[in-house]
mmCIF file of the C-alpha atoms, coordinates in Angstrom:
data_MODEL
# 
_entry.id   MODEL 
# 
loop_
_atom_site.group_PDB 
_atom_site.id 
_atom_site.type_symbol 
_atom_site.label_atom_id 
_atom_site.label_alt_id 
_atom_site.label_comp_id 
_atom_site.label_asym_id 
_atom_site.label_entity_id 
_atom_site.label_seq_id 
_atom_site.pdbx_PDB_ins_code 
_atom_site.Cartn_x 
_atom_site.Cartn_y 
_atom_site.Cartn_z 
_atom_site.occupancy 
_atom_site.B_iso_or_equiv 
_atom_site.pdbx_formal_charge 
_atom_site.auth_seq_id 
_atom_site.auth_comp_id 
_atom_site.auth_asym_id 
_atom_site.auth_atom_id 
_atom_site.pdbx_PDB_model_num 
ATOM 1   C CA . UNK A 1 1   ? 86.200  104.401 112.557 1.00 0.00 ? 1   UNK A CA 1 
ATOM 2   C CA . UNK A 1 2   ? 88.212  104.689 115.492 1.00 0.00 ? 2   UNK A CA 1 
ATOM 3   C CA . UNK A 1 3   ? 87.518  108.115 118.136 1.00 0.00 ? 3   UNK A CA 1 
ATOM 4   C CA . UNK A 1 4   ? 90.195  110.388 119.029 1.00 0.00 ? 4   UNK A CA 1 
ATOM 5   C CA . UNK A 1 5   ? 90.606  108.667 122.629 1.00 0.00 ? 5   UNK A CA 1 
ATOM 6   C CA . UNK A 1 6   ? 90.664  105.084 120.776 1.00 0.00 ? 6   UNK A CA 1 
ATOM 7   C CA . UNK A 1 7   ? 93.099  106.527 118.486 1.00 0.00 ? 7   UNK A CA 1 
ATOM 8   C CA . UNK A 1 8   ? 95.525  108.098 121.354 1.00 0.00 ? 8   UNK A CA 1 
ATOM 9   C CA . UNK A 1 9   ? 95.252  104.600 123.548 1.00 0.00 ? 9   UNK A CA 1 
ATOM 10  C CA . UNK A 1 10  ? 96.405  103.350 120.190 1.00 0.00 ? 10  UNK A CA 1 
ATOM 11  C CA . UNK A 1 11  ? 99.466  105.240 119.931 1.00 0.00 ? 11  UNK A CA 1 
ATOM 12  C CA . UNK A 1 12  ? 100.593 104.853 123.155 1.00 0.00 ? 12  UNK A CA 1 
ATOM 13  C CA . UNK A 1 13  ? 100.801 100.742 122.677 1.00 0.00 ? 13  UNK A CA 1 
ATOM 14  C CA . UNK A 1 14  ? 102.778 101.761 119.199 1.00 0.00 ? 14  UNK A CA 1 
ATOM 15  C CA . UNK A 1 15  ? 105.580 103.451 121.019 1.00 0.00 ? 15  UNK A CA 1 
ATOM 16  C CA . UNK A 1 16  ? 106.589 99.944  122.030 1.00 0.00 ? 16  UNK A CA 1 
ATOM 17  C CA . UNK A 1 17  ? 105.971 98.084  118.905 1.00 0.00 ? 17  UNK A CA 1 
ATOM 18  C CA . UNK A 1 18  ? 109.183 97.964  116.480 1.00 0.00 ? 18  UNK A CA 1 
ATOM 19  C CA . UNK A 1 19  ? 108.695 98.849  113.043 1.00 0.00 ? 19  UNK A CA 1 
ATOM 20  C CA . UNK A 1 20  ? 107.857 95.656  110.928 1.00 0.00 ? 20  UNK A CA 1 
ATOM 21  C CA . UNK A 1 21  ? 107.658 96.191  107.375 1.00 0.00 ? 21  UNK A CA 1 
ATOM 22  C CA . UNK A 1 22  ? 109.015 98.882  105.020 1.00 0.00 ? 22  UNK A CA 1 
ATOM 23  C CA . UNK A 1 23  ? 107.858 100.693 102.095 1.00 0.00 ? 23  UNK A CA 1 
ATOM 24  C CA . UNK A 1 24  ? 110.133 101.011 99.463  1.00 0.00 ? 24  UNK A CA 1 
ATOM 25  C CA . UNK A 1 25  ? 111.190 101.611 95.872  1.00 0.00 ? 25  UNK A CA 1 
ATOM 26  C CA . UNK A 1 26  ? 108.753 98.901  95.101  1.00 0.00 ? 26  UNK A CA 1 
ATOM 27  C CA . UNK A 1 27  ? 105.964 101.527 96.429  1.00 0.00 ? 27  UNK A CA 1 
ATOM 28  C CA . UNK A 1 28  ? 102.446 99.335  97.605  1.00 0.00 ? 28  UNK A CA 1 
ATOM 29  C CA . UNK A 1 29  ? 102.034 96.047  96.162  1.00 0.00 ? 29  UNK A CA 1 
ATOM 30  C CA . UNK A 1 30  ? 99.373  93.314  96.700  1.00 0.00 ? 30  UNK A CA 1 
ATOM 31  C CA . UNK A 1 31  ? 101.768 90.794  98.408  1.00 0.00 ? 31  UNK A CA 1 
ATOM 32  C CA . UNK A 1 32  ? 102.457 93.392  100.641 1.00 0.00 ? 32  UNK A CA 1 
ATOM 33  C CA . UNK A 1 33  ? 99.210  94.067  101.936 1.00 0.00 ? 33  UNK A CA 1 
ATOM 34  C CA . UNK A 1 34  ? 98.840  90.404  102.162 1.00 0.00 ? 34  UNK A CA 1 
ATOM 35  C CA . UNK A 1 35  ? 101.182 90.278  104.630 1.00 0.00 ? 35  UNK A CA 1 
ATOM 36  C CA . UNK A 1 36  ? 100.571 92.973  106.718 1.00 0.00 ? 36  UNK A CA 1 
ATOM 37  C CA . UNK A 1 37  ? 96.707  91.646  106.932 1.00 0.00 ? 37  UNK A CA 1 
ATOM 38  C CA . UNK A 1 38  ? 98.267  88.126  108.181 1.00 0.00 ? 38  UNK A CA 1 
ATOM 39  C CA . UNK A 1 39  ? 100.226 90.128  110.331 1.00 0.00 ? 39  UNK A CA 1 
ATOM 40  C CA . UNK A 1 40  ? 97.772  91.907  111.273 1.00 0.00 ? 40  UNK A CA 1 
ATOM 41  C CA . UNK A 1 41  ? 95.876  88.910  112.064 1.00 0.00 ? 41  UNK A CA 1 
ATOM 42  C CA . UNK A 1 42  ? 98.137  88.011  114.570 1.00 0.00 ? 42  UNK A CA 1 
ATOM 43  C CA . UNK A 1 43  ? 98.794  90.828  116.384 1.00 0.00 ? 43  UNK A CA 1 
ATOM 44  C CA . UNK A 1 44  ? 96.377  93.912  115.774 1.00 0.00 ? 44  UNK A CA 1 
ATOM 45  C CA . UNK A 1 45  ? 98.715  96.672  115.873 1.00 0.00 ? 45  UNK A CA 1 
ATOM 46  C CA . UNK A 1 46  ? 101.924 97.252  113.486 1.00 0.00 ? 46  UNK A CA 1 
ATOM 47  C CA . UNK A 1 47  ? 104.185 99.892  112.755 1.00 0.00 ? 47  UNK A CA 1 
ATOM 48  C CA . UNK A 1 48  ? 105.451 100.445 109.010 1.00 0.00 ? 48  UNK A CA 1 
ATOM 49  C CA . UNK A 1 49  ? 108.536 102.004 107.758 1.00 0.00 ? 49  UNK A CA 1 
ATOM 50  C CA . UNK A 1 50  ? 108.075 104.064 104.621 1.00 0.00 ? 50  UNK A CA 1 
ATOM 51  C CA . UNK A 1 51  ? 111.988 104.226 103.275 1.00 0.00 ? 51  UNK A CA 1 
ATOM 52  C CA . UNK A 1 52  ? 113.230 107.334 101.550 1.00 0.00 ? 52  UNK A CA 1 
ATOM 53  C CA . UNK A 1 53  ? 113.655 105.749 98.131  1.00 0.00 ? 53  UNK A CA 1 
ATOM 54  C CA . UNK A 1 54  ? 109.935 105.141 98.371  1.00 0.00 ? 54  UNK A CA 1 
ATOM 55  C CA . UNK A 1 55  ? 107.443 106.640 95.412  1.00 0.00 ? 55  UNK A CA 1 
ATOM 56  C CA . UNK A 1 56  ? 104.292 106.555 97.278  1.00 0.00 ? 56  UNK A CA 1 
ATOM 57  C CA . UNK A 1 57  ? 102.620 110.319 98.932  1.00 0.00 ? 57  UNK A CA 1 
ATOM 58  C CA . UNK A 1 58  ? 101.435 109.697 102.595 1.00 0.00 ? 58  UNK A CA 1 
ATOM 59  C CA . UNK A 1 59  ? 97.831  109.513 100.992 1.00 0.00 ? 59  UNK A CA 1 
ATOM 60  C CA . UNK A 1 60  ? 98.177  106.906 98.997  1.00 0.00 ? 60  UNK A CA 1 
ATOM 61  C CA . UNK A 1 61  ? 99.594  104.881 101.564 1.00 0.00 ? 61  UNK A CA 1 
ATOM 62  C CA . UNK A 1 62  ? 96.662  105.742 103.720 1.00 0.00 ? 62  UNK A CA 1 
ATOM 63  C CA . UNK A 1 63  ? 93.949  105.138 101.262 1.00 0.00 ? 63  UNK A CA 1 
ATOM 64  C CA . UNK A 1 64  ? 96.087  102.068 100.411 1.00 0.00 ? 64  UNK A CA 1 
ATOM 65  C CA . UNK A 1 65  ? 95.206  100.351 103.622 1.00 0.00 ? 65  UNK A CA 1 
ATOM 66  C CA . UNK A 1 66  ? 91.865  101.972 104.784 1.00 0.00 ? 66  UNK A CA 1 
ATOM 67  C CA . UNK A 1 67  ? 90.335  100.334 101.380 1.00 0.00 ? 67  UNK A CA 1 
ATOM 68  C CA . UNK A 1 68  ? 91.272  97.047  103.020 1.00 0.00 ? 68  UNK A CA 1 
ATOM 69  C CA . UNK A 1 69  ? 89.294  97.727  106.452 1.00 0.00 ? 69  UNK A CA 1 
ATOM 70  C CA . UNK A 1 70  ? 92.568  98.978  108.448 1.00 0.00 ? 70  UNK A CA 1 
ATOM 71  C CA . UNK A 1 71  ? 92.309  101.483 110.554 1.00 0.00 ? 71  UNK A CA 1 
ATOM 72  C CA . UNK A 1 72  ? 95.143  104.304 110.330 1.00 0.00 ? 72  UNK A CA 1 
ATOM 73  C CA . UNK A 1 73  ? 96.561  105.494 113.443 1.00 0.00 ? 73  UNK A CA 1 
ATOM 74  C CA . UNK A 1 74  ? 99.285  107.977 113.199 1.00 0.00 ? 74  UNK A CA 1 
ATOM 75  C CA . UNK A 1 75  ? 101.929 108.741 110.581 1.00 0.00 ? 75  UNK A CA 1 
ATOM 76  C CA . UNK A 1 76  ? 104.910 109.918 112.853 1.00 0.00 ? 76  UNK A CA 1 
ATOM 77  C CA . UNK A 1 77  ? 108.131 111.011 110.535 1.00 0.00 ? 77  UNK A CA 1 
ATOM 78  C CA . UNK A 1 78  ? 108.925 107.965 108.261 1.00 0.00 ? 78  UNK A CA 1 
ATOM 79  C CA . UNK A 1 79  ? 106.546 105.799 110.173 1.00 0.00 ? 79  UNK A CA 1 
ATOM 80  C CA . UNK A 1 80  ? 102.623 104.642 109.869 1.00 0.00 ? 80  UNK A CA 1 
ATOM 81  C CA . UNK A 1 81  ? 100.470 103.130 112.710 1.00 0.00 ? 81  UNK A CA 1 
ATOM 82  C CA . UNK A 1 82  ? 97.757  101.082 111.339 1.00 0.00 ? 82  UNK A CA 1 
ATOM 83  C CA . UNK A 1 83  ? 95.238  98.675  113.308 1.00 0.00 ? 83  UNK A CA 1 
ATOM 84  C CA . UNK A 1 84  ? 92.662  96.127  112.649 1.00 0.00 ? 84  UNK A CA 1 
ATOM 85  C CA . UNK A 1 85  ? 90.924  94.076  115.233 1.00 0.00 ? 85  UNK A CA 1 
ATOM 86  C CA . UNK A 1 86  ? 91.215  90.405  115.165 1.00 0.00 ? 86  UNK A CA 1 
ATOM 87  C CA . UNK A 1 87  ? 89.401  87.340  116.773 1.00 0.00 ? 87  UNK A CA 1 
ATOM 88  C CA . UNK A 1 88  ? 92.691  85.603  116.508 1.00 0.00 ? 88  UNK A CA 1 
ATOM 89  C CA . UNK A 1 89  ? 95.009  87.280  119.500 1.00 0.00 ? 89  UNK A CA 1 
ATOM 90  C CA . UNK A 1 90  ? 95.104  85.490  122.626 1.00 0.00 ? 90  UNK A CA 1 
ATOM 91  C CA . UNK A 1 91  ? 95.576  88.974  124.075 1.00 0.00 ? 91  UNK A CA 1 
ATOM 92  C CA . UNK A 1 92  ? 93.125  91.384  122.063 1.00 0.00 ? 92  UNK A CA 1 
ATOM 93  C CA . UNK A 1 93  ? 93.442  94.935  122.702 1.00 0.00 ? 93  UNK A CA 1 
ATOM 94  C CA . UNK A 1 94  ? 90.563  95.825  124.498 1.00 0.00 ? 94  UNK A CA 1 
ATOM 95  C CA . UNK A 1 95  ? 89.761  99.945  123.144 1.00 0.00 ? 95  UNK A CA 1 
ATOM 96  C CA . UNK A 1 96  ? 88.458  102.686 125.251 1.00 0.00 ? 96  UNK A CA 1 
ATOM 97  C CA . UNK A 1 97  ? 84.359  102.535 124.854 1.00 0.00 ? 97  UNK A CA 1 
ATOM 98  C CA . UNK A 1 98  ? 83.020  105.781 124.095 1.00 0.00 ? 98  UNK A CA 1 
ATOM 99  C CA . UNK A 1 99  ? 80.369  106.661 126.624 1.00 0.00 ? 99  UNK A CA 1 
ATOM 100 C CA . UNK A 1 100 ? 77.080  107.645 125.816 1.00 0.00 ? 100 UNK A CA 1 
ATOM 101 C CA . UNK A 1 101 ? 74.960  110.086 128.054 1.00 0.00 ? 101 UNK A CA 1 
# 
């Protein structure tokens, strides 16, 4: 579960990332989710369209991903955030630590 500062560092390193995959017609599919966890894999962060013709609600899409470990970061407009840390980036993102008193 990611905190509310992890979650705004987060958003500020989407701004730059295009939009990868879409979400259409075809709605959430397993080969889909296969290949945004190998993406994933690669590069931690990734920004998904969700086209207009699509028949999924904003909470499916969420629940969706979350029930494979990904962490949802922001929906912005036609757009979802998601992020999952992986021991495969040359560069990992490196989150804010929450302190502890």
């Amino acid at each position: 579960m990611l905190t509310p500062k992890q979650k705004a560092f987060l958003k500020s390193l989407a701004n730059k990332v295009p939009a990868t995959f879409q979400i259409g017609k075809e709605g959430l599919s397993e080969n889909l989710l296969t290949d945004v966890l190998n993406y994933l894999n690669r590069h931690e962060i990734i920004k998904i369209s969700v086209l207009q013709n699509a028949t999924v609600e904003d909470s499916e899409i969420i629940e969706f991903f979350e029930s494979a470990h990904i962490e949802f970061v922001q929906k912005i407009g036609r757009q979802v955030v998601l992020y999952k840390h992986s021991n495969n980036v040359k560069d990992p993102i490196v989150l804010p630590v929450k302190k502890t008193k």
